[in-house]
LUMFI-588152 format. One record per residue (C-alpha): x, y, z; residue number from 0; residue in three letters. Coordinates in Angstrom, 3 decimals, padded with zeros to 6 digits, m for minus. Layout:
% LUMFI-588152
          X          Y          Z     n   res
          X          Y          Z   NUM   Ala
...
***
This chain:
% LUMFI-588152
          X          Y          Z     n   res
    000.000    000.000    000.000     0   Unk
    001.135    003.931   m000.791     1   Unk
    000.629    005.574    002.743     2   Unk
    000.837    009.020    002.932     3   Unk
    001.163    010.200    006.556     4   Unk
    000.782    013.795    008.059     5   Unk
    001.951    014.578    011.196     6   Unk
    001.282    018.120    013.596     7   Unk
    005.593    018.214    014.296     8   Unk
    008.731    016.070    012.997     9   Unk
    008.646    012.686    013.791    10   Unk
    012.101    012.648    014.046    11   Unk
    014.355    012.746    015.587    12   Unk
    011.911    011.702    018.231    13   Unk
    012.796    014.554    021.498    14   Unk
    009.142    013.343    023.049    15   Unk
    006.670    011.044    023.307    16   Unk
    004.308    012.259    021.106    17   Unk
    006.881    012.078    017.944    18   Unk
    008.509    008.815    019.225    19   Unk
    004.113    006.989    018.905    20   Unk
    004.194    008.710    015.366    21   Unk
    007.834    007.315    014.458    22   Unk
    006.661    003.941    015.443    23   Unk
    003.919    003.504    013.373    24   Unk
    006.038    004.863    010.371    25   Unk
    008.613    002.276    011.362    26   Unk
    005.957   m000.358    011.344    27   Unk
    004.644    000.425    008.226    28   Unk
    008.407    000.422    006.627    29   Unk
    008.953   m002.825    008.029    30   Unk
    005.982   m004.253    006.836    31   Unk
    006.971   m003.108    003.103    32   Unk
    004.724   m000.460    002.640    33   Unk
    005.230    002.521    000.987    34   Unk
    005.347    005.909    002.923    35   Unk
    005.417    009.584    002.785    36   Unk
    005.428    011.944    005.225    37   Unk
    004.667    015.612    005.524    38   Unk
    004.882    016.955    008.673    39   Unk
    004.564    020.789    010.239    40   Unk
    007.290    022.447    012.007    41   Unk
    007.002    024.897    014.810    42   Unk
    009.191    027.417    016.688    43   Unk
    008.414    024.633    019.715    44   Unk
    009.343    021.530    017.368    45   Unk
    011.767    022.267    014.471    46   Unk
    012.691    020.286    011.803    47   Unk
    016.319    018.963    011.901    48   Unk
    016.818    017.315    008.554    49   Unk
    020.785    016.743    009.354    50   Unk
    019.473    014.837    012.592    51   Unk
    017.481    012.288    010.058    52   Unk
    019.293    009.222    008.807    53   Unk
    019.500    009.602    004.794    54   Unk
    017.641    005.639    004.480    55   Unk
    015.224    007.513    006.709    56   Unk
    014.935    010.493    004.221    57   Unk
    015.193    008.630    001.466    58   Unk
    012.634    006.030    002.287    59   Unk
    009.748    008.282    003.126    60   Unk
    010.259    011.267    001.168    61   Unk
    009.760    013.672    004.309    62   Unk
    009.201    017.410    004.037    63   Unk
    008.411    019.699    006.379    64   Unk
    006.350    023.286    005.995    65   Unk
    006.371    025.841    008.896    66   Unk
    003.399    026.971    010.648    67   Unk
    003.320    029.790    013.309    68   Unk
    001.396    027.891    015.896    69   Unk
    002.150    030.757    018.843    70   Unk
   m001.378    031.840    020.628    71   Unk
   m001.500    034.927    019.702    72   Unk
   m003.447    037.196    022.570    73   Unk
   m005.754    038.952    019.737    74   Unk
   m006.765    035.815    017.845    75   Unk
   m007.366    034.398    021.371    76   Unk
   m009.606    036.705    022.151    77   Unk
   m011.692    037.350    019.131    78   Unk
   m012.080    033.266    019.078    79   Unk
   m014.518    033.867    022.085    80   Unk
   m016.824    035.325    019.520    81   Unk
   m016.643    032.195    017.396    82   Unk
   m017.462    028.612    017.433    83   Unk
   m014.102    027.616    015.359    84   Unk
   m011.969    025.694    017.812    85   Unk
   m009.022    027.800    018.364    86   Unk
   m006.917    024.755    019.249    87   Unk
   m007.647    023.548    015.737    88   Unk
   m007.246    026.751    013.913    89   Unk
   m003.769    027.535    014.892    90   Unk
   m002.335    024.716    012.465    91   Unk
   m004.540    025.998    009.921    92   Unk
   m001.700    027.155    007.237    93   Unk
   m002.247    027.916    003.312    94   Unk
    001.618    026.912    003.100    95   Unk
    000.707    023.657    004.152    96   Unk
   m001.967    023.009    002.092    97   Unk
   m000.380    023.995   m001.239    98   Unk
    002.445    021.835   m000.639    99   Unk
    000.064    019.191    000.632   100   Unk
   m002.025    020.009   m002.948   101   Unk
    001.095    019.356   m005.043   102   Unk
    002.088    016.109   m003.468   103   Unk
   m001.983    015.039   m004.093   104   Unk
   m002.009    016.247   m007.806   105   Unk
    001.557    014.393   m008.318   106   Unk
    001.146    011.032   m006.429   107   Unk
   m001.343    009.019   m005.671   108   Unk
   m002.205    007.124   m002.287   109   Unk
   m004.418    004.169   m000.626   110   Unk
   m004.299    005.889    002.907   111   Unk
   m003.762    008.911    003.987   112   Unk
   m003.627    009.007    007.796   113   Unk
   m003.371    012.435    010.075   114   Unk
   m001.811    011.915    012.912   115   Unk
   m004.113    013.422    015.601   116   Unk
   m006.569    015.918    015.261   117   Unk
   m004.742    018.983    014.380   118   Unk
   m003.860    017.454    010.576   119   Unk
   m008.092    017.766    010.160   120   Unk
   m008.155    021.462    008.761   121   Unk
   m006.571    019.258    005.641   122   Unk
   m009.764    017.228    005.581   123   Unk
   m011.506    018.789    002.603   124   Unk
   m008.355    019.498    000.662   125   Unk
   m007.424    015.337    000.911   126   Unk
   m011.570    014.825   m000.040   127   Unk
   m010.892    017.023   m003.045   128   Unk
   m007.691    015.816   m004.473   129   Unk
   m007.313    012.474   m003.395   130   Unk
   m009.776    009.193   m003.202   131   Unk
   m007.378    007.984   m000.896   132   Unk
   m009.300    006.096    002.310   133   Unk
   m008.831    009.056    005.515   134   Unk
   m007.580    007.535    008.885   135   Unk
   m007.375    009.539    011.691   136   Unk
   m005.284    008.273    014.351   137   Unk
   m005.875    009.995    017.419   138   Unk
   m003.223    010.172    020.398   139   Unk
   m005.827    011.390    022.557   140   Unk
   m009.538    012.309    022.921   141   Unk
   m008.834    016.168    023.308   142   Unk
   m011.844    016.928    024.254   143   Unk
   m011.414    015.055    027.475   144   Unk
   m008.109    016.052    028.221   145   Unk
   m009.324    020.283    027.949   146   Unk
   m012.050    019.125    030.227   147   Unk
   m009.985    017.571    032.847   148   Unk
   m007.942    021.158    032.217   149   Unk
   m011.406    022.654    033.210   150   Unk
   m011.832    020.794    036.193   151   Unk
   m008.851    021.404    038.286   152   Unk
   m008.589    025.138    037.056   153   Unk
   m008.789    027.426    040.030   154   Unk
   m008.431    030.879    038.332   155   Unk
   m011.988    031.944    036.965   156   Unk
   m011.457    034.070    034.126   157   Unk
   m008.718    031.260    032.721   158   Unk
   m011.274    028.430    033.875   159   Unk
   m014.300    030.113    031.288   160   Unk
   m011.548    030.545    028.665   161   Unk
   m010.943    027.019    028.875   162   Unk
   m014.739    025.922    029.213   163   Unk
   m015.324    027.929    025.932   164   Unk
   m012.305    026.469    024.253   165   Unk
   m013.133    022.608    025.501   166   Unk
   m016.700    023.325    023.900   167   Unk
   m015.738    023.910    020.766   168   Unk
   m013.064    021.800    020.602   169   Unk
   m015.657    019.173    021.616   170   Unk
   m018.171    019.860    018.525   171   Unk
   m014.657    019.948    015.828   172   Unk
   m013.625    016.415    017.508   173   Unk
   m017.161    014.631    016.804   174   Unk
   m017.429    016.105    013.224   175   Unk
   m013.785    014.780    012.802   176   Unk
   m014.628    011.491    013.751   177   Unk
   m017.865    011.292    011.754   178   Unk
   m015.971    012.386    008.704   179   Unk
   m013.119    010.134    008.390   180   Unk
   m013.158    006.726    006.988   181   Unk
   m011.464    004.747    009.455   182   Unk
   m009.862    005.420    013.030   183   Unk
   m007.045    004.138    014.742   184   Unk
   m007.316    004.759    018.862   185   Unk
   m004.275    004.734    020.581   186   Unk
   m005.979    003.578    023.970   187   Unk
   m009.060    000.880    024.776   188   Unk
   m010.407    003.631    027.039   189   Unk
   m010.172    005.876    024.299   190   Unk
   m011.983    003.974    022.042   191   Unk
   m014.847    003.109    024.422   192   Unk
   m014.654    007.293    024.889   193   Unk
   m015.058    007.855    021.028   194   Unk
   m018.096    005.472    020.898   195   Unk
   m019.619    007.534    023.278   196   Unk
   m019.660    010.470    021.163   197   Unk
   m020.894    009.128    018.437   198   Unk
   m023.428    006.880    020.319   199   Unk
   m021.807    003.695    018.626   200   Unk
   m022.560    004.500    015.420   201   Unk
   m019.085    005.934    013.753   202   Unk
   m016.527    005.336    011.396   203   Unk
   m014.286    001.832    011.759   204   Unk
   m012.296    001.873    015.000   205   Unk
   m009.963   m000.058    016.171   206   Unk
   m007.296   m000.014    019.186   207   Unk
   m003.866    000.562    018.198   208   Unk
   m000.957    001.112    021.406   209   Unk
    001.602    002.610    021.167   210   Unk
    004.240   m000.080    019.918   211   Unk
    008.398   m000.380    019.273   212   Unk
    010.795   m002.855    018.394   213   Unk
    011.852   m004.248    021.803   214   Unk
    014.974   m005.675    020.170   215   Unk
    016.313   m001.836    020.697   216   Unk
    015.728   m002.510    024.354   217   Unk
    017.503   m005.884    024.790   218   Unk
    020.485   m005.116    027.618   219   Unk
    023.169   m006.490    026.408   220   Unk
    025.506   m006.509    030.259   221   Unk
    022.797   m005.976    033.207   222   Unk
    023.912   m002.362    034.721   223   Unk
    023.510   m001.645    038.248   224   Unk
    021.588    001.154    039.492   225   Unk
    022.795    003.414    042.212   226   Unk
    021.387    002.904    045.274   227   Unk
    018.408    004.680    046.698   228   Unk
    018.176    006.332    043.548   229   Unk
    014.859    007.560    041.893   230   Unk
    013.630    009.490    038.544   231   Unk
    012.054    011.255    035.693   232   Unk
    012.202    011.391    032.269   233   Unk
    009.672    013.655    029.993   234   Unk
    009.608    016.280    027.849   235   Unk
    008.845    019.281    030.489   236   Unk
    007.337    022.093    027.523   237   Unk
    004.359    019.593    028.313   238   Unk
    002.139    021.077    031.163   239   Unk
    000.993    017.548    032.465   240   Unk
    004.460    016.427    033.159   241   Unk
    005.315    019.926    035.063   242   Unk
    002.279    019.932    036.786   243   Unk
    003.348    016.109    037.804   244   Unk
    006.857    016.871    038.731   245   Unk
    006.104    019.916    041.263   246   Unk
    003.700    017.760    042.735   247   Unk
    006.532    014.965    042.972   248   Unk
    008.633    017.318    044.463   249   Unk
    006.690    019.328    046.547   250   Unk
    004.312    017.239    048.226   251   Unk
    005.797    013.543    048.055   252   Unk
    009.557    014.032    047.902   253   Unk
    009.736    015.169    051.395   254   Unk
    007.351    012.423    052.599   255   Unk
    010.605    009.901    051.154   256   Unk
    013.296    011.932    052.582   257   Unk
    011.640    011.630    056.160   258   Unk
    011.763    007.968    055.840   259   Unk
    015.040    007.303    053.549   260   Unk
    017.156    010.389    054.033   261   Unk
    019.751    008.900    051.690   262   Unk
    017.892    009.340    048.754   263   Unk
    018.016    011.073    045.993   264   Unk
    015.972    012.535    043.025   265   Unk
    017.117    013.189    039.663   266   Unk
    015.070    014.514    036.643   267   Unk
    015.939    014.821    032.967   268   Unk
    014.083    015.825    030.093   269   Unk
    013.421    018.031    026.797   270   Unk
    013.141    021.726    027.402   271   Unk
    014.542    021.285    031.311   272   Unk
    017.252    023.534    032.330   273   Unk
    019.270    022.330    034.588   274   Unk
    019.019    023.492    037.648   275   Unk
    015.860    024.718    037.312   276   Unk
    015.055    026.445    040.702   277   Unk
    010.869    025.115    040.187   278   Unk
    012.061    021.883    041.243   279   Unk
    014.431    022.902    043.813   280   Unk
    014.706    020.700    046.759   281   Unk
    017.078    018.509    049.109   282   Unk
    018.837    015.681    046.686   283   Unk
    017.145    016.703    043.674   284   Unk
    019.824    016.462    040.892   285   Unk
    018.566    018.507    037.552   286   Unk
    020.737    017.206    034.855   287   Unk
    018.426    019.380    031.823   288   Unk
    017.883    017.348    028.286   289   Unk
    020.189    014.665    028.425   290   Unk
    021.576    012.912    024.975   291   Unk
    020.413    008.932    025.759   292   Unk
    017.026    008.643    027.420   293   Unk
    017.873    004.866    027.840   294   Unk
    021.474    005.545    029.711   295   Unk
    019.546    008.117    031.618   296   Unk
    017.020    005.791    032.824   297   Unk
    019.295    002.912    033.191   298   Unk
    021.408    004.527    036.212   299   Unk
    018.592    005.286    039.113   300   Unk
    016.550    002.215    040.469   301   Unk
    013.323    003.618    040.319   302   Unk
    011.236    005.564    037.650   303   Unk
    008.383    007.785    038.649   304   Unk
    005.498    008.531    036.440   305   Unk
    003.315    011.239    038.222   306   Unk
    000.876    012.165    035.976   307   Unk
   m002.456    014.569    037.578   308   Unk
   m003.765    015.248    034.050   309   Unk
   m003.509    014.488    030.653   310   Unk
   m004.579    011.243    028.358   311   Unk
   m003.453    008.974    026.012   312   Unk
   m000.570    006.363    026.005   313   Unk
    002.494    007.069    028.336   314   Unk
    005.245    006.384    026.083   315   Unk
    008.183    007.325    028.471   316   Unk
    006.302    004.515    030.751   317   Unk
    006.021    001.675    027.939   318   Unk
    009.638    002.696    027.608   319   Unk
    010.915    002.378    031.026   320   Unk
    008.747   m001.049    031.162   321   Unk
    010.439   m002.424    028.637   322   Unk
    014.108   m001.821    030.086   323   Unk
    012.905   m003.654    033.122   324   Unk
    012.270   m000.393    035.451   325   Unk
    010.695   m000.698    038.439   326   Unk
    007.747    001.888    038.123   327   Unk
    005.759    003.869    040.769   328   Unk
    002.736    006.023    038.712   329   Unk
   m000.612    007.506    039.519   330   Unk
   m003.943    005.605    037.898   331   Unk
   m003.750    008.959    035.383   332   Unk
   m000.445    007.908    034.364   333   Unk
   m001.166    004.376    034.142   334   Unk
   m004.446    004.733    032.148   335   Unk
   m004.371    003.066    028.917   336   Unk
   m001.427    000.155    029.646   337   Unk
   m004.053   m002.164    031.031   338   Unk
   m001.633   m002.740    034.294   339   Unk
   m001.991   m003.617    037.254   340   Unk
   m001.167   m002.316    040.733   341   Unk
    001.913   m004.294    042.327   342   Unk
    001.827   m006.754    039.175   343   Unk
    003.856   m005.168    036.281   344   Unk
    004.395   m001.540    038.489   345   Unk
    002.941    000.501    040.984   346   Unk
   m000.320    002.934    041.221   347   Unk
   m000.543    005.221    043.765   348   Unk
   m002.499    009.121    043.853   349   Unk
   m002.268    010.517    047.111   350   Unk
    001.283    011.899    047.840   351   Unk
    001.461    009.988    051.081   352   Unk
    000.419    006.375    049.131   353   Unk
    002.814    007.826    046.311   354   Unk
    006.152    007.638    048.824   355   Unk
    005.445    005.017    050.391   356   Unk
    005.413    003.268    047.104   357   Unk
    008.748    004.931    046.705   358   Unk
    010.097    003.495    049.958   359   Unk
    008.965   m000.141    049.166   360   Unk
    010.733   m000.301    045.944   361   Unk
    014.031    001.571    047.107   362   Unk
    014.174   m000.900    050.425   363   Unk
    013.083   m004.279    048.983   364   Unk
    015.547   m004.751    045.701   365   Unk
    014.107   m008.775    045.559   366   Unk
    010.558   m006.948    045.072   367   Unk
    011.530   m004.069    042.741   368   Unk
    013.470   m006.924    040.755   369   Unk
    010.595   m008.855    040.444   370   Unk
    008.509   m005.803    039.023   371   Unk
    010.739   m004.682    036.588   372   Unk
    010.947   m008.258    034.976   373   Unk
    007.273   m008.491    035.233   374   Unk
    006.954   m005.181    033.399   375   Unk
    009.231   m006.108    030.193   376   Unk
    007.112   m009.586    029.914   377   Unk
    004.251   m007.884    029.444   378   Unk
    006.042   m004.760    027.117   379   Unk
    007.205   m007.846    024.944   380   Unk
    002.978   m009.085    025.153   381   Unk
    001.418   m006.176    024.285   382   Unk
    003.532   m003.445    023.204   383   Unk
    005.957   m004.890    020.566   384   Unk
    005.732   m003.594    017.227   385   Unk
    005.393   m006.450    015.012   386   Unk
    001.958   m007.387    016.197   387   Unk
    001.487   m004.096    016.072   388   Unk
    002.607   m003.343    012.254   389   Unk
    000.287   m006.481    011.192   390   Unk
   m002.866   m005.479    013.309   391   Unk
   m002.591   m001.568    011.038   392   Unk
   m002.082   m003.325    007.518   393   Unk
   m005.425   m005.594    008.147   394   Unk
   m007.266   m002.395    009.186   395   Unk
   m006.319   m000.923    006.322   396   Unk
   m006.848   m003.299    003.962   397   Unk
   m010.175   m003.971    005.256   398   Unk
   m011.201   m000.538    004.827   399   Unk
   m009.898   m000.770    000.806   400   Unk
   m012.006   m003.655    000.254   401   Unk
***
């Protein structure tokens, strides 16, 4: 199959989580000898680094990428809440994109075009018009839900009805979206059962599609020792869920570990972190800023903290820390989606108290924290490997040419 795939930012090189679940799937479809061609927006926030991309990589799928100014910009804000566009949506509105989508339709032709979450579907009518390709959208999360959750634990009032106006008409752009398109591809089960919802059960094909990677990239090759009494986080912190999570970690449960395991220490990492940021000031936390492997990062420190309050969709720094045999303390937020279990393949804790001593188990009982880790790459290797995943997208789509 010809595959054309547009994406919101690069896919690569993959700096966060959201580009590393789009990678995959154009990795999967490589493997699986499709054909593939990406186009793909840059931003200010998420550049496009062409001398950071393999040339097999370039040469294979073709990628380009056109700049759109995606900044909030105060006046457009504020005339939106005269409209019922969904200002979310409308900032990756460009005509540059769309003319260089237009050429690639009028000069190749494709069997699916997928749009890689819901920002690629102000290109919607443009792919209708120029292409009888099949229209997947794959959706990382249900926005919608995420901007509502945003509502909910909002304390400022003027910011909270900003964000109830944008969440409604976000909300009516998301169920046109998924009325129009011809197939989808849900990243989560919840999120499925969430779309269905919507469209009270009567919408386009769905089907569940996780977040998936070759676990052969995660095989450790001499078993490295972690030092002691040693915890972390890894995540791209330009992402309000993950700063949110992280002053919360530090703030209100760090201190609740120290009382108990003075010895320890903290240590975060991540895209867009300075190091020595003085938000996350506090006794032995050790800000090392974006560090240059994610995977020798995680493999030093004995326990990996996920502390999400908000947000949706699939964790990929936590699928990634499962499958190098981390042992994992998150919050049910952070573990939605995975299909884990408490104290089987990690640990699930909310309150901040619950949340250390979760911390303190794993830090004093190695045998236990051992145990977890192991338990956690099993079930990566189960559910979250990429080859099951490659052939479970290449039936759905050639279901929806038949």
């Amino acid at each position: 199959m010809r595959i054309l795939q547009l994406t919101p930012k690069p896919p690569v090189p993959a700096v966060d989580g959201g580009a590393v679940a789009m990678n995959s799937v154009t990795e999967s479809l490589l493997k699986a000898k499709h054909e593939v061609r990406l186009l793909c927006i840059e931003t200010k926030k998420h550049p496009f680094l062409p001398a950071k991309i393999s040339e097999s990589y370039k040469r294979e799928t073709k990628i380009e990428a056109v700049f759109v100014d995606t900044a909030i910009k105060p006046i457009n804000a504020f005339l939106n809440l005269f409209s019922k566009s969904s200002y979310n949506i409308d900032r990756f509105n460009s005509v540059a994109f769309e003319n260089k989508l237009i050429s690639i339709l009028q000069n190749e032709q494709f069997d699916i075009i997928q749009l890689e979450s819901l920002y690629m579907m102000p290109y919607f009518e443009t792919i209708r018009k120029y292409s009888k390709a099949k229209i997947v959208l794959r959706t990382h999360n249900v926005e919608s839900k995420l901007w509502e959750r945003k509502c909910d634990q909002e304390k400022n009032s003027l910011k909270k009805k900003w964000f109830l106006h944008l969440t409604k008409n976000l909300s009516s752009y998301e169920i046109a979206a998924f009325k129009k398109v011809d197939g989808i591809l849900s990243i989560t089960e919840e999120d499925k059962l969430t779309i269905c919802e919507l469209l009270n059960n009567s919408s386009a094909p769905i089907v569940v599609l996780p977040f998936s990677m070759d676990l052969s990239e995660f095989e450790l090759t001499t078993k490295i020792t972690p030092k002691p009494f040693s915890v972390f986080h890894l995540g791209a912190m330009d992402w309000d869920p993950n700063i949110e999570g992280v002053n919360w970690l530090v703030k209100k449960v760090w201190p609740l570990v120290l009382s108990k395991i003075p010895s320890a220490t903290l240590h975060l990492a991540g895209r867009n972190l300075i190091k020595d940021d003085l938000r996350f000031y506090g006794p032995n936390v050790f800000i090392h800023g974006e560090v240059e492997n994610a995977f020798e990062f995680m493999n030093q420190y004995a326990v990996m903290t996920v502390p999400l309050l908000t947000g949706g969709g699939m964790r990929v720094k936590l699928v990634e820390g499962m499958a190098l045999e981390k042992a994992i303390i998150t919050t049910t937020i952070g573990a939605e989606g995975t299909n884990t279990q408490n104290e089987n393949q990690l640990m699930i804790q909310d309150s901040p108290e619950d949340f250390a001593n979760a911390i303190g188990q794993l830090l004093n009982n190695s045998i236990f924290a051992d145990s977890l880790g192991k338990r956690a790459r099993a079930f990566a290797k189960t559910n979250f490997d990429s080859s099951a995943a490659s052939k479970k997208m290449s039936d759905f789509y050639s279901n929806l040419l038949q």
